[in-house]
PyMOL CGO cylinders between C-alpha atoms (Angstrom):
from pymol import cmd
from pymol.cgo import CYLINDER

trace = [
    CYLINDER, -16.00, 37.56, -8.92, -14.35, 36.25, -5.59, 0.3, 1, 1, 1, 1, 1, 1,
    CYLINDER, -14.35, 36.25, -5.59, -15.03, 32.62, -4.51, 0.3, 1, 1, 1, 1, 1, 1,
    CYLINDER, -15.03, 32.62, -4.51, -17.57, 31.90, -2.34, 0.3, 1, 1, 1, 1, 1, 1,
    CYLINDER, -17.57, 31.90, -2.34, -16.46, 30.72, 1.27, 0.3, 1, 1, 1, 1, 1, 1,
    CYLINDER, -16.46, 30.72, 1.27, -17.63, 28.01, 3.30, 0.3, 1, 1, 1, 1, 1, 1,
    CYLINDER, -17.63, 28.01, 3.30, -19.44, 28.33, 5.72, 0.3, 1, 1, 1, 1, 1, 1,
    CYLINDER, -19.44, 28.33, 5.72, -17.03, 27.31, 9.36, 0.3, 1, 1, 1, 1, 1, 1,
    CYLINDER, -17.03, 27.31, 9.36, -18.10, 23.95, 10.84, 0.3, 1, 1, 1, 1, 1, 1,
    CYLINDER, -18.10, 23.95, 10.84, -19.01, 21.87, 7.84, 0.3, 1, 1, 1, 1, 1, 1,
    CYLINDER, -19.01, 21.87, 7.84, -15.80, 19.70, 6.03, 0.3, 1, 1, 1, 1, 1, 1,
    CYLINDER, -15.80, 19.70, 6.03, -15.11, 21.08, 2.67, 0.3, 1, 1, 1, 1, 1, 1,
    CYLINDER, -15.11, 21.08, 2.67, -16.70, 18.32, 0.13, 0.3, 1, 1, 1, 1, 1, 1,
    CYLINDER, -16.70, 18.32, 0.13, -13.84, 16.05, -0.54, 0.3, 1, 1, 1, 1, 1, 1,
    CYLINDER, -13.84, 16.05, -0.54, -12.06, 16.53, 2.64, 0.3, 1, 1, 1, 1, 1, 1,
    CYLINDER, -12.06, 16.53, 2.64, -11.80, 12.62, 3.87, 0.3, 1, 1, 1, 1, 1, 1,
    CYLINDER, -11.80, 12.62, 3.87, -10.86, 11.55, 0.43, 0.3, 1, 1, 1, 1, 1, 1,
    CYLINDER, -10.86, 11.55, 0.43, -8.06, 14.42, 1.03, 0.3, 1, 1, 1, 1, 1, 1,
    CYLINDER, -8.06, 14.42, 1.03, -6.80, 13.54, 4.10, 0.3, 1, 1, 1, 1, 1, 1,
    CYLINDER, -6.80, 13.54, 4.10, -6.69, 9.30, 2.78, 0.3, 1, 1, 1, 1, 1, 1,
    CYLINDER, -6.69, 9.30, 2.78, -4.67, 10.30, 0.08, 0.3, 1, 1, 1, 1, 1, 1,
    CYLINDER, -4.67, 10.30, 0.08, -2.30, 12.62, 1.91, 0.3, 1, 1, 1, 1, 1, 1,
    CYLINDER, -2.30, 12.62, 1.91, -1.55, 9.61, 4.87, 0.3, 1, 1, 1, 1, 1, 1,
    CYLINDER, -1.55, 9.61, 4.87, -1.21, 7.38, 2.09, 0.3, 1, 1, 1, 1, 1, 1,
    CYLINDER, -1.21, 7.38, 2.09, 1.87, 9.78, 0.95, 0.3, 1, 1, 1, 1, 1, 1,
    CYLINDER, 1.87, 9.78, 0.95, 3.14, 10.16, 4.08, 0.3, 1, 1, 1, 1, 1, 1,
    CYLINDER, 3.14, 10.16, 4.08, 3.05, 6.50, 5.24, 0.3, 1, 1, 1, 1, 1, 1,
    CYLINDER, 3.05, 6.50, 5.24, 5.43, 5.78, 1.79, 0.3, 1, 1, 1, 1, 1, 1,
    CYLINDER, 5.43, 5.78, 1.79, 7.97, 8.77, 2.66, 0.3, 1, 1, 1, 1, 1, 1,
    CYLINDER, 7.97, 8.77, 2.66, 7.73, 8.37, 6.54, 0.3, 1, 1, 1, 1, 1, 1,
    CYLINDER, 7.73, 8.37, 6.54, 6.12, 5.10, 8.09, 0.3, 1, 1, 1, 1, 1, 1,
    CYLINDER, 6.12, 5.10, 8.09, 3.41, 5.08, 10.37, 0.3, 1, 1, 1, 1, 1, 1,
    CYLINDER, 3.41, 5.08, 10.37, 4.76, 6.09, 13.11, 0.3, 1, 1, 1, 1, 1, 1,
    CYLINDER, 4.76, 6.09, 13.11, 6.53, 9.31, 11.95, 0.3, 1, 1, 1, 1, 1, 1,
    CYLINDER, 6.53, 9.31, 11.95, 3.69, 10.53, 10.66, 0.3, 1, 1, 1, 1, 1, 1,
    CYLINDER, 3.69, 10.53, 10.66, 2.07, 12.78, 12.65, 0.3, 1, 1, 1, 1, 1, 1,
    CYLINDER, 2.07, 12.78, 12.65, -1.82, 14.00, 12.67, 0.3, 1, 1, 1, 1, 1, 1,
    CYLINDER, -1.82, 14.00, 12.67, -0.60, 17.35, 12.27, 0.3, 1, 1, 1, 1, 1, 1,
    CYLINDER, -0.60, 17.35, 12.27, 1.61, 16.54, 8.83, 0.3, 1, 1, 1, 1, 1, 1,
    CYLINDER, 1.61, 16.54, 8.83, -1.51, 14.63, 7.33, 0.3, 1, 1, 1, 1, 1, 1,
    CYLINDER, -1.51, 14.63, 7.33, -3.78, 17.85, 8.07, 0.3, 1, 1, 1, 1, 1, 1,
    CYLINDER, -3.78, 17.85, 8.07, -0.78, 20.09, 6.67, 0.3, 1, 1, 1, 1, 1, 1,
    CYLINDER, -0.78, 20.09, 6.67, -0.38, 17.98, 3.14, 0.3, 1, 1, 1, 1, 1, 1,
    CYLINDER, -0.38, 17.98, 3.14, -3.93, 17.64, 2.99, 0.3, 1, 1, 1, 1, 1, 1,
    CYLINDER, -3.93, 17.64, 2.99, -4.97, 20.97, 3.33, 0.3, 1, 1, 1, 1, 1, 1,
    CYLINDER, -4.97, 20.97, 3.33, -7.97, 20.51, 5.25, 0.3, 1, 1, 1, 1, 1, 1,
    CYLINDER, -7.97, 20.51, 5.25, -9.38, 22.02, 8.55, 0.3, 1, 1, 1, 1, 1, 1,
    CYLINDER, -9.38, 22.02, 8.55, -8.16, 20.47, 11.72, 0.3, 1, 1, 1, 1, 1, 1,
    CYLINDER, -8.16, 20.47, 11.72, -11.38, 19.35, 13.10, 0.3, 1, 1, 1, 1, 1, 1,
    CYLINDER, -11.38, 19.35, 13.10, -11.58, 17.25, 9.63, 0.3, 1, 1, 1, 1, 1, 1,
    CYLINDER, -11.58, 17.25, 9.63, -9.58, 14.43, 10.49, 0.3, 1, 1, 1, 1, 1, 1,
    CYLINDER, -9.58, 14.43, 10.49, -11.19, 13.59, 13.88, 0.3, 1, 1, 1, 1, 1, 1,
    CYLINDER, -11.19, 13.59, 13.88, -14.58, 14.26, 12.47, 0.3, 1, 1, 1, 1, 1, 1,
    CYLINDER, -14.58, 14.26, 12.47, -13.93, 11.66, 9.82, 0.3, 1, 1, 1, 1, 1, 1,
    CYLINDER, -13.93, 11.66, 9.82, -11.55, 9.59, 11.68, 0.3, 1, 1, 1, 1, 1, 1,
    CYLINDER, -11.55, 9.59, 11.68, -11.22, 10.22, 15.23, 0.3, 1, 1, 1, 1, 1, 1,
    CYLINDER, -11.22, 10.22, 15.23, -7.57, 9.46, 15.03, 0.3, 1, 1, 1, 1, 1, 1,
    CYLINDER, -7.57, 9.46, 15.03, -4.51, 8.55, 13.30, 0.3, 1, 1, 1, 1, 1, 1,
    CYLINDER, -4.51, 8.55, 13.30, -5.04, 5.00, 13.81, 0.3, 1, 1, 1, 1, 1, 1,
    CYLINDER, -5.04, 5.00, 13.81, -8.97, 4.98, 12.39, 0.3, 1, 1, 1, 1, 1, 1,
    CYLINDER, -8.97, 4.98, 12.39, -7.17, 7.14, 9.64, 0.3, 1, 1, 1, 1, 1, 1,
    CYLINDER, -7.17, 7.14, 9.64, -4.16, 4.58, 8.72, 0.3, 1, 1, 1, 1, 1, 1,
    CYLINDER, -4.16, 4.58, 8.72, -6.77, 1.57, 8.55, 0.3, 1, 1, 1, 1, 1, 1,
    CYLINDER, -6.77, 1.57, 8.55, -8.80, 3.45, 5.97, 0.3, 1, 1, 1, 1, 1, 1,
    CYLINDER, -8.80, 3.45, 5.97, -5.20, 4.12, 3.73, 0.3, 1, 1, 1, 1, 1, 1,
    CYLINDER, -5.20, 4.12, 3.73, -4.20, 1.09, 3.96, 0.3, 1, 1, 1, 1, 1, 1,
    CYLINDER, -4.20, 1.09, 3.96, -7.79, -0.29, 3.05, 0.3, 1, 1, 1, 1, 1, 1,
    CYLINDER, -7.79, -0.29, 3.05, -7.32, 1.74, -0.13, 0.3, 1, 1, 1, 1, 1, 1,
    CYLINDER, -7.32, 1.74, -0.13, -4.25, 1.20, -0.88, 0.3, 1, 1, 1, 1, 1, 1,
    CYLINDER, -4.25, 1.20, -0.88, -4.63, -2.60, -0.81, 0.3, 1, 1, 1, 1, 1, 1,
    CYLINDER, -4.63, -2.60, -0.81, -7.64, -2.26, -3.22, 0.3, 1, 1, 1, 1, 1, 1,
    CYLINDER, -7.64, -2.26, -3.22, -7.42, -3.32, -7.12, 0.3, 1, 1, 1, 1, 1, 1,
    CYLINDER, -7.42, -3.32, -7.12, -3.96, -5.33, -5.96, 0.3, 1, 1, 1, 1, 1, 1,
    CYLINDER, -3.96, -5.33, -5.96, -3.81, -6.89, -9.45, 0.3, 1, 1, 1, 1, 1, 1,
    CYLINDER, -3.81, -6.89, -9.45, -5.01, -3.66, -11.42, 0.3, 1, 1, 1, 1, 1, 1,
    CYLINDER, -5.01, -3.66, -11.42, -1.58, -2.23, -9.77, 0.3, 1, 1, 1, 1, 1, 1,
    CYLINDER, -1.58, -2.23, -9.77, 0.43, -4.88, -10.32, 0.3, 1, 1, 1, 1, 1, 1,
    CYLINDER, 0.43, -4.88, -10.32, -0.39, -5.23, -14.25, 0.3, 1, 1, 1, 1, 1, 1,
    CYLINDER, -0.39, -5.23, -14.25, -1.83, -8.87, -13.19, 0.3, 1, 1, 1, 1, 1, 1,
    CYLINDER, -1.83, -8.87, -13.19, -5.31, -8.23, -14.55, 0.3, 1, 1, 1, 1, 1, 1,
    CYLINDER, -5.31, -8.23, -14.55, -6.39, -10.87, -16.85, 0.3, 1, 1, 1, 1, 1, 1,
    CYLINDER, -6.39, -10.87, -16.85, -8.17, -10.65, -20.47, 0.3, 1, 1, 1, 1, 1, 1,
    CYLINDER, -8.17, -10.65, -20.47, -11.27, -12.56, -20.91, 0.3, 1, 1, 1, 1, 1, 1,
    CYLINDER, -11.27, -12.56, -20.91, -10.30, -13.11, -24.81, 0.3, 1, 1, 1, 1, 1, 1,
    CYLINDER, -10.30, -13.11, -24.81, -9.36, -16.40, -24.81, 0.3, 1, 1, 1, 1, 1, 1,
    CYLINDER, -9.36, -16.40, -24.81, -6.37, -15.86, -27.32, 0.3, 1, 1, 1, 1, 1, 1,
    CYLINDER, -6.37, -15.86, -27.32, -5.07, -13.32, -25.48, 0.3, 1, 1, 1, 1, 1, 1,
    CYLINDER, -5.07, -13.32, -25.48, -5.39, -15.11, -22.32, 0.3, 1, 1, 1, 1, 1, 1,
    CYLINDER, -5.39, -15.11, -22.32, -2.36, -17.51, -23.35, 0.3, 1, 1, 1, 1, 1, 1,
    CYLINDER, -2.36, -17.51, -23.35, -0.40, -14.63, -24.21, 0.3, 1, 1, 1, 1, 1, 1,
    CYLINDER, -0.40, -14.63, -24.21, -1.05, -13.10, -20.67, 0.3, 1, 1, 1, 1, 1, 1,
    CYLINDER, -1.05, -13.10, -20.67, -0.40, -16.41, -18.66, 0.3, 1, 1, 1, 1, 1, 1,
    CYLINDER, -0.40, -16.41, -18.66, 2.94, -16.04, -20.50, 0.3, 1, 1, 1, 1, 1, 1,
    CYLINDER, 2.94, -16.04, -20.50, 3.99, -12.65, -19.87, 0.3, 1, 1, 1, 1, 1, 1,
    CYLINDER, 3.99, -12.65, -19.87, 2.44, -12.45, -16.28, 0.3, 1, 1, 1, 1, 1, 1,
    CYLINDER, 2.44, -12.45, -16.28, 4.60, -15.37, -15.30, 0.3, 1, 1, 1, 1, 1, 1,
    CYLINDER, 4.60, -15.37, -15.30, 7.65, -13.91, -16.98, 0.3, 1, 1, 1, 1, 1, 1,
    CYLINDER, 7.65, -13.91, -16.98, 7.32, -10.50, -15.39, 0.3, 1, 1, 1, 1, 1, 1,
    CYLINDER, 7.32, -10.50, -15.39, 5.96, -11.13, -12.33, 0.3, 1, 1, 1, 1, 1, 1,
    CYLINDER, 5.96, -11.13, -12.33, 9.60, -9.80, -10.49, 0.3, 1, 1, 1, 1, 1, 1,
    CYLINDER, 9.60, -9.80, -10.49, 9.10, -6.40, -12.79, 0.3, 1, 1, 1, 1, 1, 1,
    CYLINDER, 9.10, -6.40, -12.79, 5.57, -6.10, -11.93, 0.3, 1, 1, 1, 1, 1, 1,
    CYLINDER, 5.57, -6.10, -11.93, 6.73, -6.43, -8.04, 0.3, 1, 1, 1, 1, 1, 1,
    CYLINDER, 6.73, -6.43, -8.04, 9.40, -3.82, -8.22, 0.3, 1, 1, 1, 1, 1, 1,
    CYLINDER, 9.40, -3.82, -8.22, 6.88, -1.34, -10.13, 0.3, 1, 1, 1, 1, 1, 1,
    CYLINDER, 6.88, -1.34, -10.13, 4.51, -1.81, -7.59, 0.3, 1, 1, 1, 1, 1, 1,
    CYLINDER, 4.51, -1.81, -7.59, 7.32, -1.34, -4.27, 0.3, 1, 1, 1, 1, 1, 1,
    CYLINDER, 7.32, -1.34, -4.27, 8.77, 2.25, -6.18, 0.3, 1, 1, 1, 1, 1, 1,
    CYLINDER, 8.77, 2.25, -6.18, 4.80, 3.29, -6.11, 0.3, 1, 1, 1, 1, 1, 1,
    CYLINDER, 4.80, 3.29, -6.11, 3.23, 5.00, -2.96, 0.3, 1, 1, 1, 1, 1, 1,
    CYLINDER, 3.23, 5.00, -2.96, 1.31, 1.89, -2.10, 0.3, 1, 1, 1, 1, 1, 1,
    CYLINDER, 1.31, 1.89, -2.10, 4.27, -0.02, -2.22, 0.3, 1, 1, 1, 1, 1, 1,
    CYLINDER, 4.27, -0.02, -2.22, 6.37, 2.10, -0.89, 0.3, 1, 1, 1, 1, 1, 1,
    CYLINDER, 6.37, 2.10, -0.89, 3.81, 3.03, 1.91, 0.3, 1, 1, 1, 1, 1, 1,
    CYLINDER, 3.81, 3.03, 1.91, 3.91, -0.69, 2.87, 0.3, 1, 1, 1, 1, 1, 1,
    CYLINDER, 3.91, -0.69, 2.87, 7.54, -1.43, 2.91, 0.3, 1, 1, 1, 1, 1, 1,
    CYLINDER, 7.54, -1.43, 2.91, 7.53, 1.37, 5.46, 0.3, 1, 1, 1, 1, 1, 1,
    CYLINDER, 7.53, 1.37, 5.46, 4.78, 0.14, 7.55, 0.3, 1, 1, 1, 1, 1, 1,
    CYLINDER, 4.78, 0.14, 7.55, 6.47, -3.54, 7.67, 0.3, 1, 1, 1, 1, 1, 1,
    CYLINDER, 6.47, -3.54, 7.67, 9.76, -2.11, 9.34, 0.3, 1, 1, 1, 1, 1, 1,
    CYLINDER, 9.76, -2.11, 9.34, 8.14, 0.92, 11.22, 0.3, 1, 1, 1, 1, 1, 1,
    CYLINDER, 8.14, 0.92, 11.22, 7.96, -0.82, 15.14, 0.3, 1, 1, 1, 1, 1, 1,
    CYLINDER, 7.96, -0.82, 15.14, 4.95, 1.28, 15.85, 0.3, 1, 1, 1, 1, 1, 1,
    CYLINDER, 4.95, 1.28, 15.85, 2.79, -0.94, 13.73, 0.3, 1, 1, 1, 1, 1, 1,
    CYLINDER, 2.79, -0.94, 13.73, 3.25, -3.75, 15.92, 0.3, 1, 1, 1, 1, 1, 1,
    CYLINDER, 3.25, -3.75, 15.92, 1.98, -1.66, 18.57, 0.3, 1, 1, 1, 1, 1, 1,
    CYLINDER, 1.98, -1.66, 18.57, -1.55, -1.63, 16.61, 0.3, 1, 1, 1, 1, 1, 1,
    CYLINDER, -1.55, -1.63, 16.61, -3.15, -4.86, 16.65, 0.3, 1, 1, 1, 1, 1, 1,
    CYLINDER, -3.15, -4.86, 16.65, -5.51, -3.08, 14.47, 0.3, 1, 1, 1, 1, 1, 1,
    CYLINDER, -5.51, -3.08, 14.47, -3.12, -2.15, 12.18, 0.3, 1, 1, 1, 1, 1, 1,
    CYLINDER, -3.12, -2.15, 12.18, -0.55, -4.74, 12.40, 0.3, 1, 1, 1, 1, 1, 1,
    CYLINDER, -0.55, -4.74, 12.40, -3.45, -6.96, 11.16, 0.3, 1, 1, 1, 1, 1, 1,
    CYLINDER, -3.45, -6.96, 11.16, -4.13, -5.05, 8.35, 0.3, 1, 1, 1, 1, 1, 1,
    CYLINDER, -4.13, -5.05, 8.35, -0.71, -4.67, 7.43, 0.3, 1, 1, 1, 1, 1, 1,
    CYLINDER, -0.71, -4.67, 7.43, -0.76, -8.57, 7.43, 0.3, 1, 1, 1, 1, 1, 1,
    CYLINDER, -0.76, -8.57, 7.43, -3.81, -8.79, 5.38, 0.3, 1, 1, 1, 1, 1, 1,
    CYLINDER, -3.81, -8.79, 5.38, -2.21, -6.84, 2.92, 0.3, 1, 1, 1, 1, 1, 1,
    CYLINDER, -2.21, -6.84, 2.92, 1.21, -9.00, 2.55, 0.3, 1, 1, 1, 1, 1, 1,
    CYLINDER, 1.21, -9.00, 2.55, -1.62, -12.16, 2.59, 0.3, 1, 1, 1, 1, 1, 1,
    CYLINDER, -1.62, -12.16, 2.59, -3.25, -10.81, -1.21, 0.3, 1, 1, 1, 1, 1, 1,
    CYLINDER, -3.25, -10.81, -1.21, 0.10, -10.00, -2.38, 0.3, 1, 1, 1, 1, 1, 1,
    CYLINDER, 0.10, -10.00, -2.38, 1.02, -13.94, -1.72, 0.3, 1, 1, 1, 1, 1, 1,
    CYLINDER, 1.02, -13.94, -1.72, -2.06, -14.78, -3.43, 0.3, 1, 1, 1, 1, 1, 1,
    CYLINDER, -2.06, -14.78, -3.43, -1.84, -12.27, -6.22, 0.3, 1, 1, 1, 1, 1, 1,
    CYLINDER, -1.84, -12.27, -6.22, 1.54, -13.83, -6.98, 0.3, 1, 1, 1, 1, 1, 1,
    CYLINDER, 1.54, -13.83, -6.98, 0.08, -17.64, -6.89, 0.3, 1, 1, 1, 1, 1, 1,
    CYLINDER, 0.08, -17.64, -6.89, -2.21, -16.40, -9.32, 0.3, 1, 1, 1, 1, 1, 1,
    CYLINDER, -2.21, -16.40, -9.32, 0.09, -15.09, -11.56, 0.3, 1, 1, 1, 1, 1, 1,
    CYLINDER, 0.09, -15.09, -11.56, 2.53, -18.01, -11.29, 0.3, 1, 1, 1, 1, 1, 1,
    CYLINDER, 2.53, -18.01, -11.29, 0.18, -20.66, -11.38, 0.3, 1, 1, 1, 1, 1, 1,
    CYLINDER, 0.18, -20.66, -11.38, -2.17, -19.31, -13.67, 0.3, 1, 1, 1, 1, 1, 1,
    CYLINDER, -2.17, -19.31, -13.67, -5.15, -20.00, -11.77, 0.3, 1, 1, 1, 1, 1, 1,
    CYLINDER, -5.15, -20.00, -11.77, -7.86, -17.59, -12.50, 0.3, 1, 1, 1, 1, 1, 1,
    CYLINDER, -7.86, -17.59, -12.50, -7.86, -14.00, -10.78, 0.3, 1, 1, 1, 1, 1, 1,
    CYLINDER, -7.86, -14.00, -10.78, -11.76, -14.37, -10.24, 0.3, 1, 1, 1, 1, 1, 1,
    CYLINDER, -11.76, -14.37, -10.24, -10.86, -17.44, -7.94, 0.3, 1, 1, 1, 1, 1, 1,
    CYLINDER, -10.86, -17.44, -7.94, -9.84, -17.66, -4.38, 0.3, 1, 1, 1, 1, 1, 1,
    CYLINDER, -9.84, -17.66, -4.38, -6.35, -19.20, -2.79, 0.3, 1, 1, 1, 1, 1, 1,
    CYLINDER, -6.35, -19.20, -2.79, -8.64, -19.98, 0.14, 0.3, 1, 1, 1, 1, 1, 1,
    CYLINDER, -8.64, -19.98, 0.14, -8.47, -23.59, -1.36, 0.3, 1, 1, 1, 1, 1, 1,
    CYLINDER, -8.47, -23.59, -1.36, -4.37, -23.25, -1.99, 0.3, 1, 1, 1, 1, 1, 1,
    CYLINDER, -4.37, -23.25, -1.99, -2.70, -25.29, 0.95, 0.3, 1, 1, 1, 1, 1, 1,
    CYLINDER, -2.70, -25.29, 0.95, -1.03, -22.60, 2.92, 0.3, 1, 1, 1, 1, 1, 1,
    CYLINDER, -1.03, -22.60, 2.92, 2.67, -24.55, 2.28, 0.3, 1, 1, 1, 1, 1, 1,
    CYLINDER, 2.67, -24.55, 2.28, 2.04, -24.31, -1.77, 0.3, 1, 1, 1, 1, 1, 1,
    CYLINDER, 2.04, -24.31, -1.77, 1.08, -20.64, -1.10, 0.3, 1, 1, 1, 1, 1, 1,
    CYLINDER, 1.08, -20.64, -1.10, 3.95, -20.15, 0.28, 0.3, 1, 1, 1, 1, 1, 1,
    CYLINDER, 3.95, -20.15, 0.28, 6.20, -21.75, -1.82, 0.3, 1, 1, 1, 1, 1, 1,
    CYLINDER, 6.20, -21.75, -1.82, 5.21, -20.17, -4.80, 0.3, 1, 1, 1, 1, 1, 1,
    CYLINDER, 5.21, -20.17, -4.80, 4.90, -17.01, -3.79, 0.3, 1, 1, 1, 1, 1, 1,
    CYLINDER, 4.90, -17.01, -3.79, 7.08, -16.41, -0.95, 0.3, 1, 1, 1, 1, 1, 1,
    CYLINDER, 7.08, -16.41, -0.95, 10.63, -16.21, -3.03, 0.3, 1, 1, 1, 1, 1, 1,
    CYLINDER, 10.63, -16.21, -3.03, 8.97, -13.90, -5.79, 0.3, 1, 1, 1, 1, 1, 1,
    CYLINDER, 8.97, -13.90, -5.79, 7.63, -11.42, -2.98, 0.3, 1, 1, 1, 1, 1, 1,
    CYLINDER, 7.63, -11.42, -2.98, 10.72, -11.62, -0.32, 0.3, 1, 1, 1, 1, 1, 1,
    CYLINDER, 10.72, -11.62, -0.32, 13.13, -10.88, -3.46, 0.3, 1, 1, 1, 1, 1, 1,
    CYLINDER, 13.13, -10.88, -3.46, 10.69, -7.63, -4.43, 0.3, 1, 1, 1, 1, 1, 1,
    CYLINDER, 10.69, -7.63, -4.43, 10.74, -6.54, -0.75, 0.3, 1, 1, 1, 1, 1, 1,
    CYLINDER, 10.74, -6.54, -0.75, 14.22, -7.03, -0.53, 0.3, 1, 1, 1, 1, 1, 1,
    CYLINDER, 14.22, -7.03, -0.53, 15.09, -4.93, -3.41, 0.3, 1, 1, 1, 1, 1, 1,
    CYLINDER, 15.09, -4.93, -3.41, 12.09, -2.31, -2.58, 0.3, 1, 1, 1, 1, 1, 1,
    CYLINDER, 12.09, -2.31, -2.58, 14.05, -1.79, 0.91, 0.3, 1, 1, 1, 1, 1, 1,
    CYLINDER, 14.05, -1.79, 0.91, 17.19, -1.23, -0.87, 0.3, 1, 1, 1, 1, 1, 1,
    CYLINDER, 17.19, -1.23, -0.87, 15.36, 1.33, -3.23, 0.3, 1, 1, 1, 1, 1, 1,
    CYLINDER, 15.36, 1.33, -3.23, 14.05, 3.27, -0.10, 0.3, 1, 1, 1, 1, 1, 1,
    CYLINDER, 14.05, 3.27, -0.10, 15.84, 6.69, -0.43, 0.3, 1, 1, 1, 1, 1, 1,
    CYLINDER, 15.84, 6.69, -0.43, 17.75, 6.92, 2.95, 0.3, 1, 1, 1, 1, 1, 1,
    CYLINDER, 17.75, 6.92, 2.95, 16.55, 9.94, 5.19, 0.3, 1, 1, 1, 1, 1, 1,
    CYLINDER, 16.55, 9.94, 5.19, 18.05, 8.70, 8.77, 0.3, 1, 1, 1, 1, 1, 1,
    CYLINDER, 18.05, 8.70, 8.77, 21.75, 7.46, 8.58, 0.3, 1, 1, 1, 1, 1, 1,
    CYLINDER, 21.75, 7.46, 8.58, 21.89, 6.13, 12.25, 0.3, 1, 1, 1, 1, 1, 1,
    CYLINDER, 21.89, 6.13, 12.25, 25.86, 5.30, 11.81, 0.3, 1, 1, 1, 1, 1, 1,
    CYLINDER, 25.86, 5.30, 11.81, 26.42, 8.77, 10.63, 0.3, 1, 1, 1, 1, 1, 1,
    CYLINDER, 26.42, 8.77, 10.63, 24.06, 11.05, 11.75, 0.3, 1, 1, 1, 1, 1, 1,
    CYLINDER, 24.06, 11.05, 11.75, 26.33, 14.46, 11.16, 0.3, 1, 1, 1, 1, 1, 1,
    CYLINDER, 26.33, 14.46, 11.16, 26.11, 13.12, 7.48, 0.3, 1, 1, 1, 1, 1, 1,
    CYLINDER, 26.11, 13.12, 7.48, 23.05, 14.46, 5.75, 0.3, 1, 1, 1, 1, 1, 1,
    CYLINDER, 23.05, 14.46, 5.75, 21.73, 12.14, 3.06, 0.3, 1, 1, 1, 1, 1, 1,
]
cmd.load_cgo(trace, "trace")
C-alpha cells in the first residue's frame, strides 16, 4: 500500500513544531545570524512556503525558539523542587552543591548551547526584538540560580529580590558556566588560521 500524499498548499501537520525545533539546532551549532531561512527549511524538512506561513520570517521564527527553549528553565537545569518535605532538605542541599554541574549540563545542551551562541552572535543586537528576548532569557537563569542558592521556593518570584542581591548571588555562578560553556563551543571558524581546518 503506498502512502497517501498531501494534498499541495496545506502544511504537513506538525510542520511549525518542525521548523522550531530545527532553528533551535541550528541557533546552538551556528548563531543567529548564520543561520539561514533556507538551512532551517532544509533540517526541517518541510515545504518552503511553511516557514513564512507560520512565521513570516526568520526573526518571528527565532522569537518562537527561543520562547521554547527558555521554557521549564528549572526542569532543565535539575532545579525542580520536591514537595515531600523530607526530601526537600535533601534537595536544598544538593541543588546548592551542584548548582555549577547543573549549569555546565545545561550550556553542552542545545538550549544552552543555542544561547551561548546567540549572546556573542552581533546580529542579535541588531534585533531589538530578539536582543530582548535573549535578555529575558539570561534574566530567569539569574533567578533560577537565586533560587537554587538561596533556597527560596521555585513557585515564588525574584521580582521582590533587590536587583544588587540578584546579582550577587547569581552573577558569579552563571558568568563561570558561560565562561566554561564558551570554552566547550567546538571551534568551526579559526579567524587566526583560517587555511587550518578545525
Amino acid at each position: 500500500m503506498t502512502p497517501q500524499r498531501r494534498r499541495p498548499g496545506r502544511p504537513a501537520h506538525g510542520s511549525r513544531q518542525k521548523l522550531v525545533s530545527a532553528a533551535s539546532e541550528l541557533f546552538a551549532e551556528r548563531g543567529f545570524t548564520a543561520t539561514s531561512p533556507t538551512m532551517v527549511l532544509d533540517r526541517s524538512d518541510v515545504g518552503h512556503g511553511s516557514l513564512y506561513h507560520y512565521f513570516g520570517g526568520k526573526e518571528a521564527l527565532a522569537l518562537t525558539a527561543i520562547e521554547q527553549m527558555r521554557g521549564d528553565l528549572m526542569v532543565r537545569l535539575g532545579l525542580e523542587r520536591s514537595d515531600d518535605l523530607d526530601a526537600k532538605s535533601d534537595v536544598d542541599n544538593r541543588v546548592t552543591v551542584d548548582i555549577d554541574a547543573a549549569l555546565d549540563h545545561y550550556f553542552a545542551q542545545t538550549e544552552g548551547r543555542a544561547l551561548l551562541h546567540l549572546l556573542t552572535d552581533p546580529g542579535v543586537s541588531e534585533s531589538q526584538v530578539v536582543s530582548r528576548q535573549v535578555r529575558a532569557w539570561c534574566d530567569d537563569l539569574q533567578a533560577a540560580i537565586h533560587v537554587a542558592v538561596t533556597g527560596e521556593d521555585a513557585e515564588g518570584s525574584t521580582d521582590d529580590v533587590p536587583p544588587d542581591r540578584l546579582r550577587e548571588v547569581s552573577d558569579p555562578h552563571l558568568e563561570a558556566a558561560l565562561g566554561r560553556g564558551l570554552l566547550a563551543l567546538p571551534r568551526t571558524v579559526d579567524l587566526l588560521h583560517p587555511a587550518d581546518p578545525r
